[in-house]
N, C-alpha and C positions, 0 to 999 in steps of 0.2 A: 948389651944384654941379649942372651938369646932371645929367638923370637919362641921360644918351646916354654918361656919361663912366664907366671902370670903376670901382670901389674902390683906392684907393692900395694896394701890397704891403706885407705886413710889412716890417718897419728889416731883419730878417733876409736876406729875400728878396731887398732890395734892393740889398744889396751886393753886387758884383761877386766872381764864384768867384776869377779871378786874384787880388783885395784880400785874401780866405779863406789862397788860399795864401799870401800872401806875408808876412801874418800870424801864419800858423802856424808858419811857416819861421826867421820870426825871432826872435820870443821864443824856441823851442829853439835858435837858433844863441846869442842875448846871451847866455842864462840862464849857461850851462856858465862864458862869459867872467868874468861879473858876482859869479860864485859861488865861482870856483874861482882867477881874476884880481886881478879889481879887490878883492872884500874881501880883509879881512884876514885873515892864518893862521890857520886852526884847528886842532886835532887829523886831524880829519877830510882824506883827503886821496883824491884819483881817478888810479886809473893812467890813466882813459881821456882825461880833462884835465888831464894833470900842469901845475903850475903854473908852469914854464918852455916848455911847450907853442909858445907863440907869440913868445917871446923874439926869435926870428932872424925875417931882412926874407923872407925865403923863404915862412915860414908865414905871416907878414901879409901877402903880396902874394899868396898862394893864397886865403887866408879874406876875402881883398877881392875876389878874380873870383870867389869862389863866390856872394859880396851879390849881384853885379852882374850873371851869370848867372841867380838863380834869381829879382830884381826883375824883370827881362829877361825872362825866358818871364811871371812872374805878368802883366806887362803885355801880351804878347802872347797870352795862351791862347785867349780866345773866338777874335779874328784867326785867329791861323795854332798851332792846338791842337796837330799834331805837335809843332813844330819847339819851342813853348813849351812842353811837357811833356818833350823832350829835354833842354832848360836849365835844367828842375828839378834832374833827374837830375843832371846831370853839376855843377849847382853843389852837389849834396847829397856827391856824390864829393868833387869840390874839397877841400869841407871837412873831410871826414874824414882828406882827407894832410896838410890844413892841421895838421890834429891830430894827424899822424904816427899813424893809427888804423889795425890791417888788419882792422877790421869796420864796419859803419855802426848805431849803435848806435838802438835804435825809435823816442826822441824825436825824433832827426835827422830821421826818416824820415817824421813825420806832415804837412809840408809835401808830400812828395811822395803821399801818402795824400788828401789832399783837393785832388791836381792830377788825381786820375787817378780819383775818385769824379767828378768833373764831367766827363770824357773820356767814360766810359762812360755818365753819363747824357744828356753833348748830343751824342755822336760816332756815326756807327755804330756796330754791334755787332764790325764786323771792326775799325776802329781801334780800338777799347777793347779786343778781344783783343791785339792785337798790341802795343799798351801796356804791359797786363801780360805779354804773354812778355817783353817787353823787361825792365821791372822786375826778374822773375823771374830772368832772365839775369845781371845786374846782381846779382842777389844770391848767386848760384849763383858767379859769379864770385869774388867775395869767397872763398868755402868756396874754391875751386879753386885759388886765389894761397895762400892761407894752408896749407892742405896741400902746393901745393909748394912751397915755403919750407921746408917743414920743422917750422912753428911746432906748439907743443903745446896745446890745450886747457886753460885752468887752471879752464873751464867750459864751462856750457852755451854753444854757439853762441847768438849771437842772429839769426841768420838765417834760420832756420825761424819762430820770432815774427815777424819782420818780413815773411816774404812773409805769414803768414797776415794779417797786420793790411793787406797789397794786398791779397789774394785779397778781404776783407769790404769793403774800399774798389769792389774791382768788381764784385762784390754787389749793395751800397746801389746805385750809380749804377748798373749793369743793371734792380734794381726802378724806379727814376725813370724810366728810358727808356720799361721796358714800360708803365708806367702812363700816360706819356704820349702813348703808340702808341696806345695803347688809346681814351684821350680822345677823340685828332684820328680816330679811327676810328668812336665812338661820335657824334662832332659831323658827321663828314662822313653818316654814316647818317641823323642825325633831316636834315640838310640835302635829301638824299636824297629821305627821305619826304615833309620838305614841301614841294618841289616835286613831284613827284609827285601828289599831294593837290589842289594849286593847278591842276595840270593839268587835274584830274581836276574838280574843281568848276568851273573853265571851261569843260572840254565840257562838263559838265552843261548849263550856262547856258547855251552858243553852240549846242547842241543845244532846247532846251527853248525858245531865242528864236526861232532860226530855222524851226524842223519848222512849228509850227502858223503862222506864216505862209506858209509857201509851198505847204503845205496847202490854204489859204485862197487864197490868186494860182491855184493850180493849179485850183480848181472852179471860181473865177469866170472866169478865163480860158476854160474849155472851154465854160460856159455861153454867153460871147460868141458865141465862133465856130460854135456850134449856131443861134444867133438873128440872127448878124448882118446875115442879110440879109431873113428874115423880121419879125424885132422889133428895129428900129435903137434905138429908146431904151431897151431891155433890156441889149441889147449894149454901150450906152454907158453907162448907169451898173453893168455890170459891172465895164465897164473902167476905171470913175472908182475902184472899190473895190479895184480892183487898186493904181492909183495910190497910194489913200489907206494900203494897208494894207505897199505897198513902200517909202515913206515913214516911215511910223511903225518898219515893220526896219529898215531903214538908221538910221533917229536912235538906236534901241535898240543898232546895232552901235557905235553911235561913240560912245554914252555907256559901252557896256562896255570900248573902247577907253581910252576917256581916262580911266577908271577906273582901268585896269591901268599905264598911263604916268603916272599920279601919283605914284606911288611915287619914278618916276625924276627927276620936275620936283622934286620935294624934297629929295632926295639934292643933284642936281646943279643948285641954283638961278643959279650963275655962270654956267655953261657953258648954261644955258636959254637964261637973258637974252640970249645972246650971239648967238644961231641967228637967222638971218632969217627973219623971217615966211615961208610957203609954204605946202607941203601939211601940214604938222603943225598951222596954226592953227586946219585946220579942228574938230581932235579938239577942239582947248584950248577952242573955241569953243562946242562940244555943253556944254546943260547936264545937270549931275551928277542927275536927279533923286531920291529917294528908292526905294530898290526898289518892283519891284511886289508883291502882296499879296488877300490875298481882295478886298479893295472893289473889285477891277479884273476883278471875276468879269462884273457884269454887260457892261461893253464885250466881255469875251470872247465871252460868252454871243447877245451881237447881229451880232459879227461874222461868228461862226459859221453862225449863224441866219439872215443876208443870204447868206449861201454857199451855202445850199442845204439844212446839216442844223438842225432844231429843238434849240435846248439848253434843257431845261428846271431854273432852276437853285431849289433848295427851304432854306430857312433854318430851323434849328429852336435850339432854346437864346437865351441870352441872348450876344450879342452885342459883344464887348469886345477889347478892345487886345491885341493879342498880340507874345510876343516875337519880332523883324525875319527871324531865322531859321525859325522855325517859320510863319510865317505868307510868305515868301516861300519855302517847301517846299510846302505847302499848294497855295499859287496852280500852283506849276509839276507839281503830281501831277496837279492836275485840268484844264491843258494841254495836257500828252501825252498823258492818255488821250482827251480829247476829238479834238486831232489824231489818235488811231489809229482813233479812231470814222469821221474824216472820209476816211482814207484808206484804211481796211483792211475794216471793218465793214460798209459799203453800206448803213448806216440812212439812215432818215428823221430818226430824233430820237435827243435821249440825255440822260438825266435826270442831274442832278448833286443830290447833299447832304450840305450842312454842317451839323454839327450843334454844336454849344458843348455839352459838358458838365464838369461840376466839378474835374473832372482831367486830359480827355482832350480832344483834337478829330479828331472825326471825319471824312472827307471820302470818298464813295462815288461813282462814277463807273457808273454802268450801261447800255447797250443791248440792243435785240433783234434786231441783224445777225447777221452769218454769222461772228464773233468771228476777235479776232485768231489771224493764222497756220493761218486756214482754204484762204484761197488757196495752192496750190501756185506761182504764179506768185509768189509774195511773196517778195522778195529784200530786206528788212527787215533787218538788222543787229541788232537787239536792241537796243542802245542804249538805247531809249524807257526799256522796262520796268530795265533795269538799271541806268539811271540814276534812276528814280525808288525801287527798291530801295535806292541806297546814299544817297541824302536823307533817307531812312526810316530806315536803320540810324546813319548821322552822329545824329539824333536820339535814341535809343532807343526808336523805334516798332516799329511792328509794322505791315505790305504784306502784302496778299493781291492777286493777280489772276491768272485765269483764265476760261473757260467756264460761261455758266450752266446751271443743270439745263435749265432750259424754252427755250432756246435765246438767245443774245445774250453779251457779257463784263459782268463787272465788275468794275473798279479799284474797292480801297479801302482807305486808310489809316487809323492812330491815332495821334496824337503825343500824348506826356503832356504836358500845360499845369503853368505853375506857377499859384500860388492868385493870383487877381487882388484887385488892390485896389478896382477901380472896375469897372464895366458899364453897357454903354451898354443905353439902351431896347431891348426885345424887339422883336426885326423878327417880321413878320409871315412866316407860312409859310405859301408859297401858291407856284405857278408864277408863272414869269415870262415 
């Protein structure tokens, strides 16, 4: 069995509530026949089925539209649930004139009890009351003919039993409703949240991709136009760097893209095939590559470094595979802080380090500019820092950033590692 496909329902479950009732409906209606009819005389004997009871065509042709009424709603109840819960009733009536009865006695009445348990658990709340006034009424009535008639008590009513045995019937089926109010409430919620979430680690990413590029376009661009008429081959391989570095965000947009439209190309493989080639080929086209990751520290680190500010990036520990999340949190902590060094800070340089140790990994980010949010002129969003906050707490880390003593910022995180199996040779710790 696919694992896409749900678990079959219980034999219980699966049977249809109208099938419930109309099974319940009838063994109480044959039983009294079978018992009291067809065997043979006993001592034993029922005022309420006297055994000439159904003798005349009158009461067989009533206790026949009562089958055929209350088959009649069981098969319509999901369909059209009023109209089939009224033809419970009135065939449960039926039968009891069939029987020449002025009561409806409780077994008769448990067909109508598991018509109106499933009323109130798949109906509204107001058609399941109104159900029960009905019923209620219906039995109220009984008391109300038999009083005026005249008739005597030779006992307890059973009308009082019988509505409490509806009132618990719309009980049980109000508990089912609310619980499953409840469910699609609880389901719509986590739905809720993970989108939400999804949203939220996209900006992260469509944040964290695009800043320090345009970061980057934005120095080398203004370096151009300061040299471009003084130093034309400065200006041009500025400009080549802008090229190269608006290129590499553009393939990064469009592998995040086709990333996130995979989902849909799987879902809906027919209706894909079907689309003519155009502007969508181009996303299907980008390849998927694996995220990015500390080893893409040092291109960072040069790109940067061609823009104008020095990164100096420092390795310590032992060096080893890390899990896709924690080490593509990593790469993007020491991104945005380097992008705020480039745009907010005014350094020259900004030293980065990783560190591997046996449970943790370390990554510190430090300058000695005028640190973030020193400029009043700074209309920054926060974003930066508050997206690399919730990459830190998605992990169980622990973010620090702010102000140094001796003047400059520093970013830096801890993510707990789990215990690795393997490690790669000790990198060398030195500037780069």
């Amino acid at each position: 069995m696919p694992a896409s496909e749900p678990p079959p329902l219980p034999l219980l479950k699966r049977i249809p509530p109208g099938l419930w009732t109309a099974l319940v409906w009838v063994v109480a209606a044959v039983q009294p026949i079978v018992e009291y009819v067809l065997m043979p005389p006993r001592n034993e004997y029922s005022l309420s089925y006297p055994r000439d009871g159904l003798d005349s065509l009158t009461a067989q042709a009533l206790l026949a539209v009562a089958f055929l009424a209350v088959l009649t709603g069981s098969a319509l109840l999901r369909r059209r649930t009023a109209v089939a819960y009224g033809l419970v009733i009135v065939g449960t009536v039926v039968s009891s004139l069939a029987w020449r009865q002025d009561e409806i006695l409780p077994l008769q009445f448990l067909g109508v009890d598991v018509a109106l348990c499933y009323v109130a658990a798949a109906r509204p709340r107001r058609t399941a009351i109104t159900a029960t006034a009905g019923t209620l009424g219906v039995l109220a009535g009984y008391l109300v003919l038999r009083w005026a008639a005249g008739g005597e008590e030779s006992g307890t009513a059973s009308e009082p039993f019988v509505a409490l045995t509806a009132i618990i019937a719309w009980l049980i089926g109000n508990s089912v409703h609310q619980a499953r109010t409840h469910t699609a409430e609880l389901h719509a919620r986590a739905a809720a949240q993970a989108i939400t979430a999804e949203r939220l680690r996209i900006a992260r990413e469509m944040h964290d991709t695009v800043a320090h590029s345009i970061g980057i376009i934005a120095l080398q661009a203004g370096a151009a136009a300061r040299v471009v008429e003084t130093q034309p081959a400065r200006a041009r391989e500025a400009m080549t760097a802008v090229e190269h570095v608006g290129r590499e965000t553009l393939a990064g947009l469009r592998r995040m893209l086709g990333a996130l439209r995979q989902a849909d190309q799987e879902q809906e493989p027919a209706t894909r095939d079907q689309e003519p080639a155009g502007h969508d080929q181009g996303y299907a086209q980008a390849p998927l590559r694996p995220a990015v990751g500390l080893a893409d520290l040092e291109p960072l680190a040069a790109t940067t470094t061609a823009a104008g500010v020095r990164v100096e990036v420092w390795w310590q520990g032992k060096r080893r595979s890390l899990p896709a999340d924690i080490d593509l949190a990593a790469f993007r902590i020491v991104q945005e802080a380097v992008t705020n060094v480039v745009r907010h800070a005014a350094a020259g340089h900004c030293q980065v380090k990783v560190e591997y140790r046996e449970d943790e990994l370390v990554v510190e980010v430090v300058d000695r500019g005028k640190g973030c949010g020193a400029n009043p002129k700074n209309t920054d969003t926060g974003f930066g820092l508050l997206g690399m906050r919730e990459r830190i707490a998605l992990l169980n880390g622990r973010f620090t950033a702010g102000p140094r003593p001796g003047g400059g910022f520093r970013v830096a995180a801890r993510l707990p590692l789990p215990r690795a199996a393997g490690a790669e040779p000790e990198a060398k710790a030195g500037a780069r």
